[in-house]
C-alpha positions as CSV (number, residue, x, y, z in Angstrom):
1,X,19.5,6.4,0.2
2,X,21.9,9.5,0.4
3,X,20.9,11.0,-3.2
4,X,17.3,10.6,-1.8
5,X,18.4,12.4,0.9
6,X,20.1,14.8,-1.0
7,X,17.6,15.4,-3.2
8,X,15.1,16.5,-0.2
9,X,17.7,18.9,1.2
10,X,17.9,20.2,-2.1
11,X,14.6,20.6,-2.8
12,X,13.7,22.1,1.0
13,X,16.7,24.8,0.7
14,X,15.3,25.8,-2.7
15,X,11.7,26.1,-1.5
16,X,12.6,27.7,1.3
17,X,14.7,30.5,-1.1
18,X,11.4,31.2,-2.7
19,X,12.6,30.6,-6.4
20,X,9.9,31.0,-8.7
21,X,11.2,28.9,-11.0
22,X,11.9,26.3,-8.7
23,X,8.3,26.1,-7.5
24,X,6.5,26.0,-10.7
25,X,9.1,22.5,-11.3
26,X,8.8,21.3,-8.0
27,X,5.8,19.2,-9.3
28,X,7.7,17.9,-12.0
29,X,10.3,17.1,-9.5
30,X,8.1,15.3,-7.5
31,X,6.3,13.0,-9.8
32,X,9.9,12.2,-11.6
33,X,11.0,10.7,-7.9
34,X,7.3,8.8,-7.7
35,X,6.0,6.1,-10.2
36,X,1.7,6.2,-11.1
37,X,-1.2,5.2,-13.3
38,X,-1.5,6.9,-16.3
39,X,-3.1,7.0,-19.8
40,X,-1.7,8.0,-22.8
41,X,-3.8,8.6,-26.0
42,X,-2.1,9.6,-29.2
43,X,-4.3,11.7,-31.5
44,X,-4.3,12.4,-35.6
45,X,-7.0,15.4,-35.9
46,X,-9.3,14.8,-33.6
47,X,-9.5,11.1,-33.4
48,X,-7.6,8.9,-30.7
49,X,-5.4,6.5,-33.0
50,X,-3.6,4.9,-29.8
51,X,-4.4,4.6,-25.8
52,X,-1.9,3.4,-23.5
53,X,-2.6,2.1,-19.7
54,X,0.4,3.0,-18.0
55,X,0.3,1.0,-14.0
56,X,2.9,2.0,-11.5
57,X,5.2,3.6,-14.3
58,X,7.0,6.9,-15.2
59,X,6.0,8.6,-18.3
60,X,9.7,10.3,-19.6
61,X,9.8,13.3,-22.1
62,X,12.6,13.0,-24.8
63,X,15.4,16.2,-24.3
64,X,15.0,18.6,-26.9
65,X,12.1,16.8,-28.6
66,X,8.2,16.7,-28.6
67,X,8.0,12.7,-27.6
68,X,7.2,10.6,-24.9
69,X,8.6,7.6,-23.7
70,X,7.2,4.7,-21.3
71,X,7.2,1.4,-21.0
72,X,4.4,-0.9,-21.6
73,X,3.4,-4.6,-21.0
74,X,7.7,-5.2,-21.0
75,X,8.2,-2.9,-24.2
76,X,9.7,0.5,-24.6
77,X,7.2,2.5,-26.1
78,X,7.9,6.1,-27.7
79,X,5.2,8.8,-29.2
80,X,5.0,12.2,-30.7
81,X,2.8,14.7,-31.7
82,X,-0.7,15.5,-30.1
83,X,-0.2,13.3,-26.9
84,X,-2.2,13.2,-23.8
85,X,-1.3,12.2,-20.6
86,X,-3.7,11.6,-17.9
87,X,-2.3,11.0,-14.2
88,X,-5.1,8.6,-12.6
């Protein structure tokens, strides 16, 4: 509960500071603290190889990669390359 709480003083001192930077990550602030509905379709040209449901999960990019990480049905799943990811 207090890093929650932390984490919303945080982000109100910040907004209020009017950080540009700040503000165009606040969304990716918010949906890392929220789970959703997804679908993620990998791609080779223009053809969808691969479509993942994702229900009431976080999508996670890999540091200092191009991937993607989730899981699905109980398994860790990882992509790369020409990924999509649709927030339902």
């Amino acid at each position: 509960m207090n890093k929650a709480l932390l984490t919303l003083t945080l982000i109100g001192t910040l907004t209020l500071t009017g950080c540009g930077a700040f503000k165009n990550n606040l969304g990716r602030a918010a949906e890392a603290l929220s789970s959703g509905n997804y679908v993620v379709t990998v791609w080779s040209g223009d053809k969808a190889v691969r479509t993942y449901e994702v229900k009431n999960g976080f999508i996670n990019s890999e540091k200092e990669s191009d991937g993607w990480f989730f899981m699905h049905n109980g398994k860790l799943i990882r992509v790369s390359g020409t990924v999509t990811i649709e927030q339902q």
